[in-house]
C-alpha positions as CSV (number, residue, x, y, z in Angstrom):
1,X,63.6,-103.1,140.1
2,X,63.6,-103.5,143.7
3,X,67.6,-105.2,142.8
4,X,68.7,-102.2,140.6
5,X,67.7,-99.9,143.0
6,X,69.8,-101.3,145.4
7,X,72.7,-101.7,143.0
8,X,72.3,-97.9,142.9
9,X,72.2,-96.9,146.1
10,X,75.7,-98.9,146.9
11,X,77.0,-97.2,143.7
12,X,77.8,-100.5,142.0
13,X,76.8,-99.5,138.7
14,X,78.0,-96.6,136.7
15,X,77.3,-92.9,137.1
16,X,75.2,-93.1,133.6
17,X,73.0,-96.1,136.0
18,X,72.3,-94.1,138.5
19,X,71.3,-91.2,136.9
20,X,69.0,-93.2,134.4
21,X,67.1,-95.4,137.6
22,X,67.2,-91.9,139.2
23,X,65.3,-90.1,136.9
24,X,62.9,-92.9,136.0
25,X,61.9,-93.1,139.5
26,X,61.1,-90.0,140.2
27,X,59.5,-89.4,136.8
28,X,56.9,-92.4,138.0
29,X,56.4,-90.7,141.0
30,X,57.9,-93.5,143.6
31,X,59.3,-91.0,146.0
32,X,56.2,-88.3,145.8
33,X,54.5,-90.2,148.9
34,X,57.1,-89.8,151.1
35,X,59.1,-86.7,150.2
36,X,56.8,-84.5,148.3
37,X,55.6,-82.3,151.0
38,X,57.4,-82.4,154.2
39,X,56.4,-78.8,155.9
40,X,57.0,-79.9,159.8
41,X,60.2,-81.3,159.0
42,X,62.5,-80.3,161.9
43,X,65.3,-79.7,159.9
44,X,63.6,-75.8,158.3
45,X,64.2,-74.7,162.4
46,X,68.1,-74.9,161.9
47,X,67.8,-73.6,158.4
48,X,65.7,-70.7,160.1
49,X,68.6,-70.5,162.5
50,X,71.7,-71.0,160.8
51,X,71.2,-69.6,156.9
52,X,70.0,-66.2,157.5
53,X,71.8,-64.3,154.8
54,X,74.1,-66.9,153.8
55,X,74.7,-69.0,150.6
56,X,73.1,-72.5,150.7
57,X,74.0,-75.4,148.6
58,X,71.5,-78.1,149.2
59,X,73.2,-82.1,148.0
60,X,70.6,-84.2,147.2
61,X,67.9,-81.5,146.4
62,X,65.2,-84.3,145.2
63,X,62.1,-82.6,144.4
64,X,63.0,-79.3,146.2
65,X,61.3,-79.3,149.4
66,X,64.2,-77.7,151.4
67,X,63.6,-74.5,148.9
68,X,60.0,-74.3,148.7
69,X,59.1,-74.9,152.6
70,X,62.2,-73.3,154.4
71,X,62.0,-70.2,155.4
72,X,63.6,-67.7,152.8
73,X,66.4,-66.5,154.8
74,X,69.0,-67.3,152.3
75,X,71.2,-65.2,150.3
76,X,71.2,-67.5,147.3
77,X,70.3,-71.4,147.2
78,X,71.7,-73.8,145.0
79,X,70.5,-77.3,144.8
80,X,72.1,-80.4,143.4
81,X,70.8,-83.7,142.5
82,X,71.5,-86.8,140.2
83,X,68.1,-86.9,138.7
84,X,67.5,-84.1,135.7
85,X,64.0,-85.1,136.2
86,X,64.2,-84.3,140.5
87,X,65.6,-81.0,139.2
88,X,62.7,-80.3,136.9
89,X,59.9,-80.8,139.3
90,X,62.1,-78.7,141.8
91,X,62.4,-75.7,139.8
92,X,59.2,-75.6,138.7
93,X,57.7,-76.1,142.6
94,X,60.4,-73.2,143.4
95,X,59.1,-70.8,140.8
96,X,55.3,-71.7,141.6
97,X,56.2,-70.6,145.5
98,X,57.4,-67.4,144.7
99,X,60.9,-68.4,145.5
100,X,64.2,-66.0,144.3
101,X,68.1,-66.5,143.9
102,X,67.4,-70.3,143.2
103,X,69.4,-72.2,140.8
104,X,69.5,-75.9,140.5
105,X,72.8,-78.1,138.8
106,X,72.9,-81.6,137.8
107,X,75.7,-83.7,139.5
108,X,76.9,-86.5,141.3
109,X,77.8,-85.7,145.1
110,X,81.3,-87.7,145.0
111,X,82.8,-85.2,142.6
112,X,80.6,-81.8,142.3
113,X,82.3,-78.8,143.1
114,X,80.2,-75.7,143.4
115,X,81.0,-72.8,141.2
116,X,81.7,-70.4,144.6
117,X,82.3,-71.6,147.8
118,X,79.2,-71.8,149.7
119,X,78.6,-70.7,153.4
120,X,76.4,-73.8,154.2
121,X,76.5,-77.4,152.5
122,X,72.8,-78.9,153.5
123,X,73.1,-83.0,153.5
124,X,69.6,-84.2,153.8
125,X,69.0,-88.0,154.0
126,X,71.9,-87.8,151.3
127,X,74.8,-88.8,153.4
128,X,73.7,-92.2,153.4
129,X,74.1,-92.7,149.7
130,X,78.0,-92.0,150.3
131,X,79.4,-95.7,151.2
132,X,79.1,-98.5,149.8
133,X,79.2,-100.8,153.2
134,X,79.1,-100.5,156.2
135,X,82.6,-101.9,156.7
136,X,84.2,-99.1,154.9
137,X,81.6,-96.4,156.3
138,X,83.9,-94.4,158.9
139,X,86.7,-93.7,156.3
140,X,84.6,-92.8,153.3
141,X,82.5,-91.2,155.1
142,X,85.3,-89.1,156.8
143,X,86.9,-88.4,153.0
144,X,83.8,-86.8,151.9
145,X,83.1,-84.6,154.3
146,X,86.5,-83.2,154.6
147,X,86.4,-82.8,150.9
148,X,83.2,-80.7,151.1
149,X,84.7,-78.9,154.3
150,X,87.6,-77.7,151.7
151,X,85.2,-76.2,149.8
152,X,83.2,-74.1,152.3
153,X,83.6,-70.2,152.5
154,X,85.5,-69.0,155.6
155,X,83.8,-69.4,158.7
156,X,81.1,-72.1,156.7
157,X,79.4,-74.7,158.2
158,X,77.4,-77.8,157.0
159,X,73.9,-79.4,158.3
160,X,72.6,-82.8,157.6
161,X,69.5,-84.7,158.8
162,X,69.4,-88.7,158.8
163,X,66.9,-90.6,159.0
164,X,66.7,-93.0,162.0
165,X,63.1,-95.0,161.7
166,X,64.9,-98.3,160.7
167,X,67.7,-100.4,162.3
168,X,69.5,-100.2,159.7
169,X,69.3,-96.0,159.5
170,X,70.1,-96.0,163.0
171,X,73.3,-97.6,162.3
172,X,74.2,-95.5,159.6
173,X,73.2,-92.2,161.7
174,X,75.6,-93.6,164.5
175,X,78.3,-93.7,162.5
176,X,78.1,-90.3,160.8
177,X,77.8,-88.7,164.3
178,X,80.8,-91.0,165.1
179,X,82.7,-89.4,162.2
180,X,81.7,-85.6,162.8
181,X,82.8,-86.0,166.4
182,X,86.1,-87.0,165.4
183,X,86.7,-84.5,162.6
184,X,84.5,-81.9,163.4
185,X,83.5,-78.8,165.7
186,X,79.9,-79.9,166.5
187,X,77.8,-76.7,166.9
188,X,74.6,-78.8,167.5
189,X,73.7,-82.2,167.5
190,X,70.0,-83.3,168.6
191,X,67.7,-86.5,167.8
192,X,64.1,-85.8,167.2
193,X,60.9,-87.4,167.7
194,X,59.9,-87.9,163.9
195,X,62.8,-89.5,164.5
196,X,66.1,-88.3,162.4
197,X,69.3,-87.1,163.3
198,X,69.8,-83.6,163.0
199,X,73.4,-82.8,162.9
200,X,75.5,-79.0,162.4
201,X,79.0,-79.2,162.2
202,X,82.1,-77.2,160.8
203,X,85.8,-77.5,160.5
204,X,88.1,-77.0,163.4
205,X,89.4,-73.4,163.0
């Protein structure tokens, strides 16, 4: 398992792969322990800050934390994922908080497009299921983001938290604020102590 897992993670099996190991995970429960309830999580103070009013689309929604412990400032929030099964257990956490203008879509990061451009694209701890090595991460990683940037309303922005507990998410955390220096205005940039990377960005106007 622990093989396939990684095979999905690179992306070196097919989209139907993924979304199959996906689901099955998260249907056994293997990421309830660690994402299931995050309610300190740094990352709802910049939502608090930067989403008032606006419309959120959340990549990599998982079980739907973002939704169901942020603050509800937004406008509307949309929330994407792989898994069908993530999606389930989101929605229903969403409708059991009490939570409005939700909606949650099935699809895979590289190639969704949202029905309307949002005003905010949330990245969290998704990013760094976008390359598939480290040798190639700067220009894939610059590709996606600009592709996203495309698709923002006027005067949009997009946030993204990494996690930076392991050597190896350090690296990848480096590079990402490597690649938003480069092609982005960075509004705010700050490392914190859980520790993660918290990262808001937007195109230069």
């Amino acid at each position: 398992m622990n093989i396939i897992h990684g095979l999905v993670q690179r992306r070196l099996v097919p989209k139907w792969a993924q979304r199959i190991t996906w689901n099955r995970e998260f249907a056994r429960g293997r990421w309830d322990s660690r994402i299931l309830h995050t309610p300190n999580d740094p990352i709802y103070e910049l939502l608090a800050k930067y989403c008032t009013n606006r419309d959120i689309c959340d990549i990599g929604a998982g079980h739907g934390n973002t939704v169901t412990e942020m603050p509800p400032v937004y406008r509307t929030y949309t929330g994407v994922d792989l898994s069908d099964v993530a999606l389930s257990i989101a929605a229903k956490r969403a409708s059991e908080a009490g939570r409005q203008r939700v909606a949650f879509v099935q699809g895979f990061m590289h190639s969704f497009t949202p029905a309307r451009s949002p005003d905010v694209f949330l990245f969290r701890e998704s990013l760094q299921y976008v390359s598939r090595s480290r040798r190639y991460m700067a220009g894939n990683m610059a590709r996606f983001l600009r592709r996203y940037a495309a698709m923002l309303a006027p005067s949009g922005l997009m946030i993204c938290r990494l996690n930076t507990t392991t050597p190896r998410g350090k690296y990848n955390a480096g590079q990402i604020e490597a690649v938003v220096n480069q092609n982005f205005e960075v509004i705010e940039c700050r490392y914190t102590e859980e520790p993660a990377l918290l990262l808001v960005f937007r195109p230069f106007h």
